[in-house]
C-alpha positions in Angstrom: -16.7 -6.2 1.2 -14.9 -3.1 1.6 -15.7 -0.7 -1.1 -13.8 3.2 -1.8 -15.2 6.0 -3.9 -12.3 7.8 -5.0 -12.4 11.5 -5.9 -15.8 12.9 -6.4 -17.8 9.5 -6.5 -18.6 9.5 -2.4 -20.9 12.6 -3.3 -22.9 9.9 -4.4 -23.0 8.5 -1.2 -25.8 9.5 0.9 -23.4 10.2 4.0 -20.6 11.0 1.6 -18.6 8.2 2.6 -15.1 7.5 1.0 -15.4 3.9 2.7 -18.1 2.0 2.7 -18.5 -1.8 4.1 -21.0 -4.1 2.7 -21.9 -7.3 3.1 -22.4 -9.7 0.7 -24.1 -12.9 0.9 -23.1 -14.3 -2.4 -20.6 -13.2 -5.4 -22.4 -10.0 -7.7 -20.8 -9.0 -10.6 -19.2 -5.4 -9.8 -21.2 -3.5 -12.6 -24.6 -4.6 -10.9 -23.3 -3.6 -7.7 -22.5 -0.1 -9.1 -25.5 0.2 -10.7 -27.5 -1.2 -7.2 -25.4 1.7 -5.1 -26.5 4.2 -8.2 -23.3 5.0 -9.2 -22.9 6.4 -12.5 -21.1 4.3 -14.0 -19.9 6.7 -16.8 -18.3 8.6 -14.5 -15.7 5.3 -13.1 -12.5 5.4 -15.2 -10.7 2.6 -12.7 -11.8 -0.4 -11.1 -9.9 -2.4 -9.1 -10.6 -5.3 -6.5 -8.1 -6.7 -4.2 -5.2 -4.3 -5.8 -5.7 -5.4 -9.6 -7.2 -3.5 -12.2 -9.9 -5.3 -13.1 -12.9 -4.9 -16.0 -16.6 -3.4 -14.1 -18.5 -5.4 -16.6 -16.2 -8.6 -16.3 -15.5 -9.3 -12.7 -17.8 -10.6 -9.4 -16.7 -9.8 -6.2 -17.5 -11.1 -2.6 -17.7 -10.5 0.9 -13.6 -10.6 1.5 -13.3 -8.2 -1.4 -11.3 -4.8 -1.0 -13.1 -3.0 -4.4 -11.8 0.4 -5.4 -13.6 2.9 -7.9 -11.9 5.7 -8.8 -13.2 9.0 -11.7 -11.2 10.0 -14.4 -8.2 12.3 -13.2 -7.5 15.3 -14.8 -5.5 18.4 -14.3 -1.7 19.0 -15.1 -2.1 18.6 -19.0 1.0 20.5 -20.1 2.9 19.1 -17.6 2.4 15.5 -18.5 2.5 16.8 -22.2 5.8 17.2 -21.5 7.1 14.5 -19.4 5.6 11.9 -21.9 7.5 13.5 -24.6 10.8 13.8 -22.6 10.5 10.0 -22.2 9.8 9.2 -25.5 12.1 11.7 -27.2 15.2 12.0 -25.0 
């Protein structure tokens, strides 16, 4: 299984990897995983395996599996303020 830490989650990585390949022997549900890599799991806003967004507490994943975490994303507040309300309010 391929796994990224987006943003600030591959400090939690020993080597601070972005990528990280892991073998699996059999299906583990994602939020086990997390916990097993000590990720803090508080800290993952997005989850997504093989391209869909997908639940930490709900999903398994296996070997084949491309698994993405990625932190909340902030930054640009006025900006987005704005566009939102542009598209909503032409």
């Amino acid at each position: 299984m391929r796994l990224h830490l987006g943003g600030h989650l591959s400090w939690y990585d020993p080597q601070k990897r972005s990528w990280l390949e892991l073998p699996l022997s059999q299906p583990v549900a994602l939020i086990e995983l997390v916990r097993q890599l000590e990720l803090p799991v508080e800290e993952i806003a997005i989850s997504a395996v093989n391209g869909h967004a997908v639940s930490l507490e709900e999903v398994r994943v296996s070997d084949g599996d491309r698994v993405e975490l990625y932190p909340p994303i902030g930054g640009g507040g006025g900006l987005c303020h704005r566009a939102v309300r542009h598209k909503s309010n032409p």
